[in-house]
Residue, then its C-alpha position, 0 to 999 in steps of 0.5 A: x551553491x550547488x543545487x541538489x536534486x531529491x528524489x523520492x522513492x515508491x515502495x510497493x508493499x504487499x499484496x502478501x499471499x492471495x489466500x490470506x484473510x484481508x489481502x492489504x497492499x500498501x503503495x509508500x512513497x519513502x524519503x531515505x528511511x522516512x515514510x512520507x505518504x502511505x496509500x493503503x489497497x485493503x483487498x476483498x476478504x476471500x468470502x466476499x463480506x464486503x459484497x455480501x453487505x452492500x445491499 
């Protein structure tokens, strides 16, 4: 029987336009069609909200 290699491929979604509200990124790692792993970047709103509310 002949063995067959599979190989997976990573998709780069995003970032869409550095002045949109909540910039998402996201890193898929497709088989064919089929999503099989999806890591999301959520990016800083342009305001800095996240900073604001460490303290």
């Amino acid at each position: 029987m002949a063995e067959v290699n599979i190989k997976n491929m990573t998709l780069n979604f995003g970032p869409q336009h550095p002045a949109a509200h909540g910039v998402l990124r996201l890193v898929m790692e497709l088989d064919g069609e089929v999503i099989e792993r999806c890591d999301p970047h959520i990016g800083l709103l342009h305001r800095g909200t996240e900073k604001l509310i460490e303290y």
